[in-house]
C-alpha angles and dihedrals in degrees: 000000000000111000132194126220129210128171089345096302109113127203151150122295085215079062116117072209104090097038091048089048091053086040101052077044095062100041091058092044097053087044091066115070119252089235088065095040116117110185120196119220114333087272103048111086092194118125126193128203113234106220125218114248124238112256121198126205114216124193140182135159142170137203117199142159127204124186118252120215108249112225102172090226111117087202097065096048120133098250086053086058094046085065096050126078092248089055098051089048080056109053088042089043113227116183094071093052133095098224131328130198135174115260121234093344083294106154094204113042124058139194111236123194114195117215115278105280121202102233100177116314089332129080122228140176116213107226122200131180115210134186119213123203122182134185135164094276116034135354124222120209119199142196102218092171139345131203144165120237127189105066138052086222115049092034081066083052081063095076098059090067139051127188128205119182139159135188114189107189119202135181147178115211099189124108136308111009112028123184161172127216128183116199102198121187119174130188129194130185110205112189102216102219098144130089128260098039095045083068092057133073115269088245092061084064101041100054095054088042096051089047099057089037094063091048093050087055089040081059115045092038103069085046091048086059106056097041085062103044086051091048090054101050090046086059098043081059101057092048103050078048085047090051089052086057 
């Protein structure tokens, strides 16, 4: 009797074996959608499911006031230094940055490259694009995307993670407590695509992350803060020299 032999197992051709196994083959094959077929070599009927990978969502934000000297001139209000170059390299703030440059002669929204950081063995700069809006009453500062530059690598690592953050800055200029308050929130998506955390829930990821995210905005704010209040009362006294003139 002539047998057949599939995968070691040997057995009859007479044998209703061999035609239920292709066909159980078949039937699985046909069950999984040609967009998530991989197929092996031209000779190899094997397909693969491509699984969609966690993705944890990671928040912080942060509310504070500080108080604003008050000088009783209109023309050296906040919303006065805002229009002016010295106020935009504030807000940005500057002085912490690489380089900057406006995007596509765009006045409001600026390329910010971040110094050269050491990830690993390679080096890397962080780049963000931010757009600035400002009003007479408040200026919103927004993350509109965020990647890493430097190394092939690591610049493929930029698309497992968005960012999404917003700083809407307010003041009140009036006696006798004038004063200016940024209100900061800040979102991340983080695809999880690594052992060992793909192995664990989403949630074992997002309570450490949202942990060290809030400390990172604990952190910066209050910075943030003083850097611009310093950079404001360094401008309010050019231009009352400027005024002496």
């Amino acid at each position: 009797m002539n047998t057949w032999i599939h995968n070691g197992w040997r057995a009859s051709v007479a044998s209703e074996y061999p035609r239920k196994l292709l066909a159980l083959r078949r039937s699985y094959l046909n069950a999984i959608p040609r967009e998530r077929r991989i197929f092996l070599g031209s000779h190899v009927r094997r397909a693969m499911v491509i699984s969609s990978s966690k993705k944890a969502n990671l928040s912080a934000s942060r509310k504070q006031r500080i108080k604003l000297q008050s000088n009783g001139e209109k023309e050296l209000t906040f919303s006065e230094f805002l229009k002016h170059p010295s106020g935009m390299e504030a807000v940005i703030n500057a002085k912490a940055l690489q380089s900057y440059q406006l995007v596509d002669d765009d006045e409001n929204t600026y390329r910010c490259t971040l110094p050269k950081i050491q990830l690993m063995s390679f080096e890397v700069s962080p780049v963000l694009v931010l757009r600035v809006t400002p009003t007479q009453e408040d200026c919103t500062v927004e993350l509109l995307s965020c990647k890493l530059e430097g190394s092939e690598l690591l610049e493929n690592q930029s698309e497992m993670f968005s960012a999404i953050m917003t700083n809407c800055m307010t003041w009140n200029m009036v006696d006798p407590e004038p004063f200016l308050e940024v209100d900061v929130r800040l979102k991340v998506t983080l695809e999880i695509s690594t052992r060992p955390f793909t192995m664990l829930p989403v949630s074992a990821v997002e309570a450490p992350g949202n942990l060290v995210m809030q400390t990172l905005v604990d952190t910066l704010v209050p910075l943030l803060l003083q850097q611009l209040l310093k950079d404001y009362d360094e401008w309010i006294q050019k231009q009352q020299q400027n005024f002496l003139i």
